[in-house]
C-alpha positions in Angstrom: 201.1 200.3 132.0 199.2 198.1 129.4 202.4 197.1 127.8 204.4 195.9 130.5 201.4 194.0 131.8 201.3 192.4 127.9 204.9 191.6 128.3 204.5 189.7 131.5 201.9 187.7 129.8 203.9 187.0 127.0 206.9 185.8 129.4 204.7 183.6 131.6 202.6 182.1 128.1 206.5 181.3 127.1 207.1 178.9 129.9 203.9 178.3 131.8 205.4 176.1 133.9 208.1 177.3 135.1 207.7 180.7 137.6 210.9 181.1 138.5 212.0 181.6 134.9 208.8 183.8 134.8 209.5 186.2 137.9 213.3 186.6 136.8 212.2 187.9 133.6 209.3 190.4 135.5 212.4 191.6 137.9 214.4 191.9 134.8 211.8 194.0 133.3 211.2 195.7 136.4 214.7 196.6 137.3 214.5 198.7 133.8 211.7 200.5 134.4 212.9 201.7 137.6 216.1 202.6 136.2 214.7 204.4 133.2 212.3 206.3 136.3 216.3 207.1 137.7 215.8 205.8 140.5 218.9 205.1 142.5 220.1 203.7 145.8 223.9 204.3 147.2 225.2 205.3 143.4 223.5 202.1 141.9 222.1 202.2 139.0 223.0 204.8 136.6 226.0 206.4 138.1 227.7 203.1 138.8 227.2 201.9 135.0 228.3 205.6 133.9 231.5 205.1 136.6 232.3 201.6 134.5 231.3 203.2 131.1 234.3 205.8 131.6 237.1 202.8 132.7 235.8 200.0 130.4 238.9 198.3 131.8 237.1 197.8 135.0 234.0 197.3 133.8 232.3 194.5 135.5 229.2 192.7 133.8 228.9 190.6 136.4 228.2 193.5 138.8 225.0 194.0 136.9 223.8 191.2 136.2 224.2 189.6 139.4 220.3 188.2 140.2 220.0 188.9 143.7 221.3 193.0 143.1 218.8 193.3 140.5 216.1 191.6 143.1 217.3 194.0 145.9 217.0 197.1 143.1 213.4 196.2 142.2 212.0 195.5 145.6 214.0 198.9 146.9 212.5 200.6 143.9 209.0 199.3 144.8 209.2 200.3 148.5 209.9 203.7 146.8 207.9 203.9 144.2 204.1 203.3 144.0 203.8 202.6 140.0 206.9 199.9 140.3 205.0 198.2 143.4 202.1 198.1 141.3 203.8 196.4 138.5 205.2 194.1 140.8 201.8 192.8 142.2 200.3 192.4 138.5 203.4 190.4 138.0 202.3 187.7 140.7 198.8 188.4 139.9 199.5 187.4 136.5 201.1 183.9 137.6 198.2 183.6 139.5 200.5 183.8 142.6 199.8 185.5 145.8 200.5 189.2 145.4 202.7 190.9 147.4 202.0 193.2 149.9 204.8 196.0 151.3 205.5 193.9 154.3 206.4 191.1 152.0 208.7 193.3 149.9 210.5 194.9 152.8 210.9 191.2 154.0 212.7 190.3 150.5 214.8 193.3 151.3 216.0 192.5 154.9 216.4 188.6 153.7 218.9 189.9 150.4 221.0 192.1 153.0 221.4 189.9 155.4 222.2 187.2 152.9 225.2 190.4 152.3 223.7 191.8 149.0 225.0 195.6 148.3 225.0 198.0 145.5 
């Protein structure tokens, strides 16, 4: 755990002022920790990059790097997983922003599919 929470404070001692640069770099983080846990929702992560891996004709970067996926993956994968939501709150805590509780993440999930984000 010490390591990602070093990385976070290396990201947010890179641009102190801006958060939003900050918490996209956390997510980004974040959304590979979860995916290296293998956790998955509806065939994304790993079996959709695997899928596009085997047709490289088809394969869509943009798919993956798409911010608001990504967001949805990570606060998912948080809802799920208890270490992920932890690292999630350190990431806040770290900004000195207000931490997140599970409420909170569940509302960023209902506000990304409603907004029409899908895996």
């Amino acid at each position: 755990m010490e390591g990602i929470l070093e990385l976070f404070k290396e990201y947010l001692a890179n641009e102190p002022r801006n958060v939003s640069s900050y918490l996209n770099d956390c997510m980004d983080l974040l959304h590979g920790f979860a995916q290296e846990k293998g956790i998955e929702f509806d065939g994304y992560f790993q079996e959709r990059w695997e899928d596009s891996a085997n047709t490289i004709i088809d394969f869509d970067e943009d798919y993956f790097e798409n911010r608001d996926r990504k967001n949805l993956y990570v606060f998912l994968s948080a809802l799920y997983d208890d270490e992920v939501f932890e690292y999630l709150k350190s990431a806040y805590e770290i900004a000195k922003l207000e931490a997140p509780t599970k409420e909170w993440v569940k509302l960023q999930v209902d506000l990304l599919i409603a907004k029409g984000v899908r895996f």
